[in-house]
C-alpha positions as CSV (number, residue, x, y, z in Angstrom):
1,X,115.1,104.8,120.4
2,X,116.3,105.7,117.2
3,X,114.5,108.7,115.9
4,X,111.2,110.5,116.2
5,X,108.7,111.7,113.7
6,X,105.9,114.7,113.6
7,X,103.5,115.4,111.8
8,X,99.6,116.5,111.0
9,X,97.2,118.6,109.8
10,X,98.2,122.2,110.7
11,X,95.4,124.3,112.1
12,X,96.4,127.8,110.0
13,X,96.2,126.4,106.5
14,X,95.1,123.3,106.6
15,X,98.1,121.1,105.2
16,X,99.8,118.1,106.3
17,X,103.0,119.5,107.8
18,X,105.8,117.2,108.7
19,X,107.4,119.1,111.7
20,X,110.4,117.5,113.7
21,X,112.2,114.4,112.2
22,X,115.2,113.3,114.7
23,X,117.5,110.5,114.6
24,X,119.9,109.8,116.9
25,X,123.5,110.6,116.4
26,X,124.6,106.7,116.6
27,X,122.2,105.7,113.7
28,X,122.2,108.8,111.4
29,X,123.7,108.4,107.8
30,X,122.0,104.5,108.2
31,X,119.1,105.5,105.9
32,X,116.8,105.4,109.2
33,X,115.6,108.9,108.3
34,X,114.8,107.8,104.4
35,X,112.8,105.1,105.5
36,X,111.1,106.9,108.4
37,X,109.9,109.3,105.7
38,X,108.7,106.9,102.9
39,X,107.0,105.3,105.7
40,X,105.0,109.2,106.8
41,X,104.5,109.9,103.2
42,X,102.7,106.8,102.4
43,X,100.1,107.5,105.2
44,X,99.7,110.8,104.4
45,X,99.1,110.3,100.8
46,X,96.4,107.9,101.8
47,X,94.5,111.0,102.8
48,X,92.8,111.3,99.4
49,X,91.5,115.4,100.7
50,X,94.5,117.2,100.5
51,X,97.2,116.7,97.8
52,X,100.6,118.3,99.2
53,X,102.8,118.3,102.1
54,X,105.4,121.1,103.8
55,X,108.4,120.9,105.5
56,X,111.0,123.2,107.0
57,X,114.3,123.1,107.4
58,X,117.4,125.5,108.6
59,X,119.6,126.7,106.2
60,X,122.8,124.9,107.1
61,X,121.2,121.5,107.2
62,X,122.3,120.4,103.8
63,X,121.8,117.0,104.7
64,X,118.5,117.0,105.4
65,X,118.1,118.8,102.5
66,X,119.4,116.3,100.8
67,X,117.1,114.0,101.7
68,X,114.1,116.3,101.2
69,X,115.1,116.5,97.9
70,X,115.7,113.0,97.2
71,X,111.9,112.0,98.5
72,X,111.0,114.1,95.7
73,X,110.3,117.7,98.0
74,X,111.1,121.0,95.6
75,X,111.8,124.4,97.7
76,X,109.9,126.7,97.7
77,X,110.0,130.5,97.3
78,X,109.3,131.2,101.1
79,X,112.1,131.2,103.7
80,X,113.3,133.5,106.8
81,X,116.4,134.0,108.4
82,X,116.5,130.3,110.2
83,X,114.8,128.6,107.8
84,X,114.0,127.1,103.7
85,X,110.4,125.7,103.3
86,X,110.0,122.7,100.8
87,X,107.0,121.3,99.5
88,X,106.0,117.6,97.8
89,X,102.9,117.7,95.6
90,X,101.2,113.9,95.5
């Protein structure tokens, strides 16, 4: 397996969330992860009643961040001590 995906609706607000995306340490820095997520954003865009989709991320994952940013996701202004929250408006 190379990686693994989630994401859906979240019950508390009501926004696609993408929660967990994984690939495995033999195939990262392959562009598996960039595709993986072009793939999830084009289904969830398809979902014509909602118009925006979050994300989390720890602090010290610049790479992910990275990629976040690159697919277009801008941070937002919440975060905790673990975590920064971005967000992609479609």
């Amino acid at each position: 397996m190379v990686g693994f995906l989630m994401h859906c609706i979240d019950a508390d607000d009501g926004q696609h969330w993408i929660y967990r995306l994984m690939i495995a340490d033999a195939y990262q820095g392959k562009g598996y992860a960039y595709e993986a997520m072009k793939l999830v954003l084009a289904e969830i865009r398809a979902d014509r009643t909602r118009d925006r989709v979050y994300l989390d991320c720890k602090h010290e994952n610049t790479a992910a961040q990275k990629l976040y940013e690159k697919l277009g996701f801008k941070r937002t202004d919440e975060f905790d001590d673990k975590e920064v929250y971005y967000r992609l408006d479609y």
